[in-house]
C-alpha positions in Angstrom: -31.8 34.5 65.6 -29.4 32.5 63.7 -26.1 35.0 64.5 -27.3 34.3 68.4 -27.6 30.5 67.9 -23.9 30.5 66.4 -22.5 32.4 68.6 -23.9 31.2 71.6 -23.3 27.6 70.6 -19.8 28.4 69.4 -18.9 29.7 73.3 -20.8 27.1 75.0 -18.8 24.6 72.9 -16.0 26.0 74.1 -16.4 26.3 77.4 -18.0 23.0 77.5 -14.7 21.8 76.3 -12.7 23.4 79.1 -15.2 21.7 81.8 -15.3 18.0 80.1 -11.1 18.3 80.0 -11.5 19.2 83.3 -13.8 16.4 84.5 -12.0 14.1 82.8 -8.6 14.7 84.3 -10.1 14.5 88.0 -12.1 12.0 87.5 -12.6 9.9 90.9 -12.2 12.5 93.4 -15.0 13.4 96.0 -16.7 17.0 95.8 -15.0 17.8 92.4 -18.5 17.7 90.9 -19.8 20.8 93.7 -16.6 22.9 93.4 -16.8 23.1 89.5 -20.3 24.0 89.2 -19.6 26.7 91.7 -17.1 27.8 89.1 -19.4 27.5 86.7 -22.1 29.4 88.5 -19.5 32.3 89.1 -18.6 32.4 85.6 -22.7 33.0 84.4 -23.0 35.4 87.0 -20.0 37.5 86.2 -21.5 37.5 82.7 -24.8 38.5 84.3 -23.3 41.6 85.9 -21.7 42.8 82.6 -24.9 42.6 80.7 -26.8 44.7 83.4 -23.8 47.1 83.2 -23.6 47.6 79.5 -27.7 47.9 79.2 -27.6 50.7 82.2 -24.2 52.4 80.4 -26.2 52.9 77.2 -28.7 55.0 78.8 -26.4 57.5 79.6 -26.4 58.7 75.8 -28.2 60.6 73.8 -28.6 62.1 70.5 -25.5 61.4 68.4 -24.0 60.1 71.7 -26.5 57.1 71.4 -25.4 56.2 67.8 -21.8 56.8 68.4 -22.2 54.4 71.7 -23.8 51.7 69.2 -21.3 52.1 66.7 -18.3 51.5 69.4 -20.2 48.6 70.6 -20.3 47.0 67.2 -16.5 47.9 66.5 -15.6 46.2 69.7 -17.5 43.2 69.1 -15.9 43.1 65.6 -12.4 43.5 67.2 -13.3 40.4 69.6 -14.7 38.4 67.1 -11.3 38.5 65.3 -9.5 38.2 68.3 -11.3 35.3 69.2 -10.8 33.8 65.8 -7.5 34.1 65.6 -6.1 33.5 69.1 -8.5 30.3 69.0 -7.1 29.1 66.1 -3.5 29.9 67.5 -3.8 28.9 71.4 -6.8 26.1 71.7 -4.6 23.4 71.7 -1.9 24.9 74.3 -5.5 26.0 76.5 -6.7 22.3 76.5 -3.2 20.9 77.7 -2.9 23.9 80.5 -6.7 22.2 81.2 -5.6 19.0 81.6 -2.7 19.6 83.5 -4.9 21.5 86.1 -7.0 18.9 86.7 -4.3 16.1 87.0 -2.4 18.1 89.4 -5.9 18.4 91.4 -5.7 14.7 91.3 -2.4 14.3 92.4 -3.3 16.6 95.3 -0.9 19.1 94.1 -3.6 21.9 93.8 -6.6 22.6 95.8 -10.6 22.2 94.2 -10.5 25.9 94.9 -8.0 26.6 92.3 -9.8 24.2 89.9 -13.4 25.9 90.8 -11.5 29.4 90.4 -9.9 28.5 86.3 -13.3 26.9 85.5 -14.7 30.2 86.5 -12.2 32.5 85.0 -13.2 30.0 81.6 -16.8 30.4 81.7 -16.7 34.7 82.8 -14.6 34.9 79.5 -16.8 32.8 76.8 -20.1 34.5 79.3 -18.5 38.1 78.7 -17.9 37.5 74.6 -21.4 36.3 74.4 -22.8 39.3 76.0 -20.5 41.5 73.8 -21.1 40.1 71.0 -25.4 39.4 71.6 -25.6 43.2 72.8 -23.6 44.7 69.7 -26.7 42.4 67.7 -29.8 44.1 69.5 -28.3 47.6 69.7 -28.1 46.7 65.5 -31.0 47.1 65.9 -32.1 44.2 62.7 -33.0 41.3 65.7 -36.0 41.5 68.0 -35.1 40.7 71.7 -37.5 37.7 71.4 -35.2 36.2 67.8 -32.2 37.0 69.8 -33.1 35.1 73.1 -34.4 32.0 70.8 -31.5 31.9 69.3 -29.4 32.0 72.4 -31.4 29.3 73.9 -31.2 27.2 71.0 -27.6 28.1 70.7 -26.9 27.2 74.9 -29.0 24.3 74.0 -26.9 22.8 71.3 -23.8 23.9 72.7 -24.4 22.0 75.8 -25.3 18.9 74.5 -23.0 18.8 72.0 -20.0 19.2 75.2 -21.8 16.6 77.1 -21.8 14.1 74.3 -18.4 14.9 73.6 -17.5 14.3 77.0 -18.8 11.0 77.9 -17.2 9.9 74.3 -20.9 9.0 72.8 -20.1 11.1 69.5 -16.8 11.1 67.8 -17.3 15.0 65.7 -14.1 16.2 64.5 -14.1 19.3 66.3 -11.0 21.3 64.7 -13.6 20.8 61.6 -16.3 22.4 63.6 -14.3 25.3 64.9 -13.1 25.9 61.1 -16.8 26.0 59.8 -18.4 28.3 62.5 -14.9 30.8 62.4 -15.8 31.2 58.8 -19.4 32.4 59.8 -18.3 34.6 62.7 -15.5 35.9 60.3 -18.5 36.8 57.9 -20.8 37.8 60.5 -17.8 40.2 62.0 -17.5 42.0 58.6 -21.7 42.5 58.9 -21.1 44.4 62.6 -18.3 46.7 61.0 -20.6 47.3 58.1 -23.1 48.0 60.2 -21.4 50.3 62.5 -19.6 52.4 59.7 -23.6 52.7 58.2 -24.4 54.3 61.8 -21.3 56.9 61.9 -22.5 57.9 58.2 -25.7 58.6 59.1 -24.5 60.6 61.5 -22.3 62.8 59.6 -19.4 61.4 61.6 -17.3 60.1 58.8 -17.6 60.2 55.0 -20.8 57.8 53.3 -18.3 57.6 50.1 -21.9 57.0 47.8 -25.2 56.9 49.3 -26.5 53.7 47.4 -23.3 51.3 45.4 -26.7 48.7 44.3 -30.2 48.6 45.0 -31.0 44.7 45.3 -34.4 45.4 47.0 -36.5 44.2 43.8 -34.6 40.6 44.3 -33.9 40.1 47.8 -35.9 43.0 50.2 -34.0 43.1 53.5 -37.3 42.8 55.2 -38.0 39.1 53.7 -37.0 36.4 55.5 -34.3 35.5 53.6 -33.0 39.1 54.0 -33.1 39.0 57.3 -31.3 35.9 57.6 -28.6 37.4 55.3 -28.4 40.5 57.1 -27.9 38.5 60.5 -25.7 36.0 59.2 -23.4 37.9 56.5 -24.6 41.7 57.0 -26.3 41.8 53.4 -28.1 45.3 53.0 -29.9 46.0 50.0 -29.0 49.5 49.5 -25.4 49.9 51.0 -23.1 52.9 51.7 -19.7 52.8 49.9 -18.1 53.5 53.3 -20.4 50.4 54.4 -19.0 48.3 51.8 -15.3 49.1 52.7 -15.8 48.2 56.1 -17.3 44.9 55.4 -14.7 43.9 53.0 -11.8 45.0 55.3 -12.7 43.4 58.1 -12.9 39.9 55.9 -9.7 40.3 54.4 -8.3 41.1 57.4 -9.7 38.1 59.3 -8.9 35.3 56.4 -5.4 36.9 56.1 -4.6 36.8 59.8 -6.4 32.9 59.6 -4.6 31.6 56.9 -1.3 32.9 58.0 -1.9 31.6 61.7 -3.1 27.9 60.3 -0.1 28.2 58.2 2.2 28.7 61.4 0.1 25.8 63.3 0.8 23.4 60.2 4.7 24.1 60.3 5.1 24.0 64.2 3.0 20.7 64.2 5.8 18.1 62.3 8.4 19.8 64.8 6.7 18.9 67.8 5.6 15.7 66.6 9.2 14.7 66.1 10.4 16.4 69.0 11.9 13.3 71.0 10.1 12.7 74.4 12.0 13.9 77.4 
């Protein structure tokens, strides 16, 4: 429930963000309202028809198929989450300007509301599609029930929204490069959990090497079946008992993902003096 809720809320944040720029910079013209929630109703249903797809494409396997389809889905939501981390941290800023100078050229009359309505879509289809990738990679985990991972979504679509809308009408000043930070550290840790989770799979398959059946047994303090281990599990991909080949996958994928972030935020902080100085044309 708690991996839904962050995840969820992280993409609605997002795409909240993309909206409000948007409202903001064409603020004042008539039917702007109408054409961006069509966008925004083309982008959930886009989403909608990839999650129908992916639920009728896992039917299709069987047998090892089956847990060789669940560990693919959990590698690519791993590779996403990076990705997302990563080119966030990198292109956020450059997005929010290309935004903004959307919506003034709407205002300016230089574009259509079609074009506006069709980026607002394209937005929303791409935070809608990670959601779906990333919620179905969670239930085919098979750790969440479908009722945790819907509350959690809710909750998460709940939050997310608000938080845009507050942000948007300028009601609550949150430092949002600080949110981003704080929830890209939990995705990054709940990314390692997936690849854990998916190298467990192809070992219990016989697909690729277990490299020790049992590293620690943690059960007597923390059962993975208590609350608290189920909130680990979701959250960080704790496992009581893991596989060595389990292990290595986990810790990869983290220092893999705080590498590439630190050496991006690194980049970000010696490009950011430069165009600060930069004289204005």
């Amino acid at each position: 429930m708690l991996a839904s809720l962050i995840i969820v809320f992280r993409e609605i944040l997002e795409a909240g963000l993309i909206v409000g720029i948007v409202l903001a910079a064409t603020e004042g013209i008539a039917g702007r309202g109408l054409w961006i929630a069509g966008g925004i109703g083309a982008g959930v249903l886009g989403s909608g028809v990839l999650a129908v797809s992916a639920d009728a494409l896992s039917g299709l396997f069987e047998g090892n198929g089956q847990e060789v389809f669940t560990a693919s889905v959990l590698l690519l939501a791993v590779v996403m989450l990076g990705w997302h981390i990563v080119w966030m941290a990198k292109h956020g800023r450059e997005m929010a300007r290309q935004m903004r100078e959307m919506g003034q050229a709407v205002a300016l009359g230089r574009k259509s509301l079609f074009a506006l309505a069709v980026v607002v879509a394209v937005a929303v289809l791409r935070e809608g599609a990670e959601v779906v990738l990333f919620l179905y990679g969670i239930a085919m985990s098979g750790q969440t029930a479908p009722a945790q991972l819907l509350g959690g979504g809710a909750l998460g679509l709940a939050a997310g929204a608000a938080v845009s809308f507050l942000l948007y009408r300028g009601l609550v000043a949150i430092p949002v490069r600080q949110l981003f930070r704080v929830t890209g550290w939990m995705i990054a840790l709940l990314a390692a959990g997936l690849a854990g989770q998916a190298a467990a799979i192809l070992a219990g398959a016989d697909l690729i090497p277990s490299w020790g059946d049992q590293l620690w047994d943690t059960s007597w303090l923390l059962p993975e079946n208590s609350l608290a281990g189920r909130a680990l599990h979701a959250l960080v991909g704790y496992s009581e008992r893991p596989l060595g080949v389990q292990a290595a996958a986990y810790a990869a994928v983290l220092l893999s993902l705080t590498l590439a972030s630190r050496l991006v935020g690194r980049e970000q902080a010696i490009r950011r003096p430069v165009e600060v100085s930069r004289p204005a044309a």
